[in-house]
N, C-alpha and C positions, 0 to 999 in steps of 0.2 A: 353635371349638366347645367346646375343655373349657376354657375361661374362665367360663363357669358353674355349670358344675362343679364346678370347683373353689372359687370364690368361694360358693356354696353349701352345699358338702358341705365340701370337705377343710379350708376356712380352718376353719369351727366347728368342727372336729373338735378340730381342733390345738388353736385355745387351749380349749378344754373342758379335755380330760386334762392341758396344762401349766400350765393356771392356774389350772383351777378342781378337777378331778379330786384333781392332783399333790397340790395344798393342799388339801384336808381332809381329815380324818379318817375315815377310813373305815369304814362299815357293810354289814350285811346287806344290807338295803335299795339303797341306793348301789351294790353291785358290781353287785346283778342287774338294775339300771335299767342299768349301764356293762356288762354282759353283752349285752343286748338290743341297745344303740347298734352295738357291734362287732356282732356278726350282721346286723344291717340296714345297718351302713356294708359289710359282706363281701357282701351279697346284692344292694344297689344299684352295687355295684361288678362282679360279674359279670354282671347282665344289662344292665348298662353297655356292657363290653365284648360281648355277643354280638351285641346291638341293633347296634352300632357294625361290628364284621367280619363278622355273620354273611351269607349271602346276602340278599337281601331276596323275590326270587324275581325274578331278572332274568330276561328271554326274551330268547332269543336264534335264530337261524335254524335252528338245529340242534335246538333245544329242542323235546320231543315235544306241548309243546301251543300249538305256533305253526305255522302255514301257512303255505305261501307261494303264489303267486298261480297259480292254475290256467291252461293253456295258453287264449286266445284269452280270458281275465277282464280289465275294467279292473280298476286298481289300487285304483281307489274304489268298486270293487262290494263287496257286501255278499254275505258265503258264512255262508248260518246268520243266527247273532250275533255272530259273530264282524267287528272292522273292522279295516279296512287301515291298520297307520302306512307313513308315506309315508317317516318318517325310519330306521326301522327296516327297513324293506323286510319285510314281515312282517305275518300277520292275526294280530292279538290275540284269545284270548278275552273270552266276558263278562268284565266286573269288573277286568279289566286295564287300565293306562293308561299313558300317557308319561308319563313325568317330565321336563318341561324343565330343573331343575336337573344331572341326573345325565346326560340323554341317552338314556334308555335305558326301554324296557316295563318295568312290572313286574306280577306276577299281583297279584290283589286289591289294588290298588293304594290305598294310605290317604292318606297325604300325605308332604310330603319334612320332615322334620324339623327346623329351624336350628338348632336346641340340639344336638342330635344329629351334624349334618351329613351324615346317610343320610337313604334313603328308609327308608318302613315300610309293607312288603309282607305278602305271605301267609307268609312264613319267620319272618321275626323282629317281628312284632307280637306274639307273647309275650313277648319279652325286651322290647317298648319297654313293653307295659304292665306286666309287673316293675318294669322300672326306674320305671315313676310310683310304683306302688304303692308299693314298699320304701323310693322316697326320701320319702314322705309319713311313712311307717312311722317311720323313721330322723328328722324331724323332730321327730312328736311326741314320742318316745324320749327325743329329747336335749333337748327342751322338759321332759319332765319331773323327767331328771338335775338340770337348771338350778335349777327350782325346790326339788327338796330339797334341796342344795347351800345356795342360797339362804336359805330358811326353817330349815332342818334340821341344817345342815351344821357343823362347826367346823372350824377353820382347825386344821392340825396342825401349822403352826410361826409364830410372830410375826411371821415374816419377808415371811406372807401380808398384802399389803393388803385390808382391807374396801373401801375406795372401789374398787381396784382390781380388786375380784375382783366387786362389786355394777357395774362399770361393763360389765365381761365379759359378765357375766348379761344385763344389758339388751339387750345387740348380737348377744351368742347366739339371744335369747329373742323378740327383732323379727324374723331372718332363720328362725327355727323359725317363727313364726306364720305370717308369709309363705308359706313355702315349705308349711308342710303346709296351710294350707285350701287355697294352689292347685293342689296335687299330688291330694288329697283330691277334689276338687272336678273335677278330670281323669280318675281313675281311675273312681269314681263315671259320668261320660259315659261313660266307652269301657266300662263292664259294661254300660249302657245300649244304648250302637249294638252291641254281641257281643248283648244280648237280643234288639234288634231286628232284626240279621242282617243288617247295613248296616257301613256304612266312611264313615270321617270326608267323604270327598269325595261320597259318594253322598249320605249325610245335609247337607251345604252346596247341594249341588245340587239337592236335593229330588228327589232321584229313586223310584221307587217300588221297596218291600220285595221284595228276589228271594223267589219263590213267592209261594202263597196268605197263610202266612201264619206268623210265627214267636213269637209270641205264647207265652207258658208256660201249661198249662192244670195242672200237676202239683204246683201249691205252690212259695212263694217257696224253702224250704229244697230240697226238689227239684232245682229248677233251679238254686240257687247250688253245690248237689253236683257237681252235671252240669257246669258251667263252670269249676270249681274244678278237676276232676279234668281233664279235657281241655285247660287252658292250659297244658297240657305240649306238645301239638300242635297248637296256635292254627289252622291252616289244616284241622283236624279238626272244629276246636271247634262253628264252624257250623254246618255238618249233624248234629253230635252235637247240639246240642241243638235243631235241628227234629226228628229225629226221638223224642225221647225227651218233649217237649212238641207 
């Protein structure tokens, strides 16, 4: 799982500051473009690891918002909305689901991640959509380094090659485009299902929006307030913003 990772993030990191950072000459401009990079490689980096250790919101039998089956109930009877996994031994709430990767319920259950190699629950879907956002962040960033570097830049010892520091660029500057429209282009959906009050598997399923209706009535800036502020507690986030739209 961090084979991509790393081939995305830490390789360009590396030759950036030894090939191309190292060798030039350095300016105002330049540090706080290589300011930005570190911040955004430091932030895709810890909601990295949170995404990665944090709980995701497993259930378990003991867990206060799992049931277990009422004396004289089938197993596949239906209590509420809540349904019976058969492998868990356990009624799940809404929104919950197995994961056949992991084994295991999770609450608000999104999908299991391969890049990641977690699932992504109600716990840490802030740290997975961090980690999209910042590594988008952290692309364009170093997208940008490159090309002042490139256009702007001088080499501050002879020792630097131009073919070789122009050849950097271009391999840095393929895997930045890459990576940020699609990280871009990822983050952008998932404000989109948090607008709409859905989860990547209930949006593939087509299933219908929990409640009447989650729609924002309060202004785009509004509501990116509202979402902004509460993706501190992602499993908040949703009812925060039905109720404030």
């Amino acid at each position: 799982m961090f084979i991509y990772i790393t081939l995305f993030i830490y390789v360009p990191l590396f030759f950036y500051f030894w090939v191309l950072y190292l060798g030039t000459a350095t300016s105002t401009g330049l540090n706080l473009l290589t300011g930005l990079v570190v911040l955004f490689a430091a932030l895709t980096s810890y909601h990295h690891v949170c995404a990665v250790f944090c709980n995701p919101g497993i259930l378990t039998q003991g867990h206060p918002m799992a049931g277990t089956a009422p004396t004289g109930t089938s197993p596949n009877a239906l209590v509420g909305d809540a349904v019976w996994c058969c492998t868990c031994r356990l009624y799940r709430p809404p929104r919950a689901s197995h994961c056949s990767n992991c084994d295991v319920c999770i609450l608000d259950f999104d999908h299991h991640c391969g890049v990641l190699g977690c699932c992504v629950g109600q716990y840490n879907l802030r740290h997975f959509m961090g980690f999209a956002y910042f590594i988008a962040c952290l692309a364009w960033s170093l997208l940008s380094c490159v090309v002042f570097i490139q256009f702007f830049g001088e080499p501050s010892s002879e020792d630097v090659s131009k073919n070789g520091r122009a050849t950097c660029s271009i391999v840095i500057g393929i895997i930045c485009m890459y990576v940020g429209l699609g990280l871009s282009a990822l983050s952008a959906y998932y404000c989109w299902l948090l607008y709409q009050n859905r989860t990547y598997k209930e949006h593939v399923r087509n299933k219908p929006i929990p409640q009447a209706s989650s729609k924002g009535q309060g202004g785009f800036f509004h509501y990116a307030a509202v979402v902004l502020w509460h993706s501190i507690n992602t499993h908040e986030a949703r009812s925060s913003v039905r109720e404030v739209v």
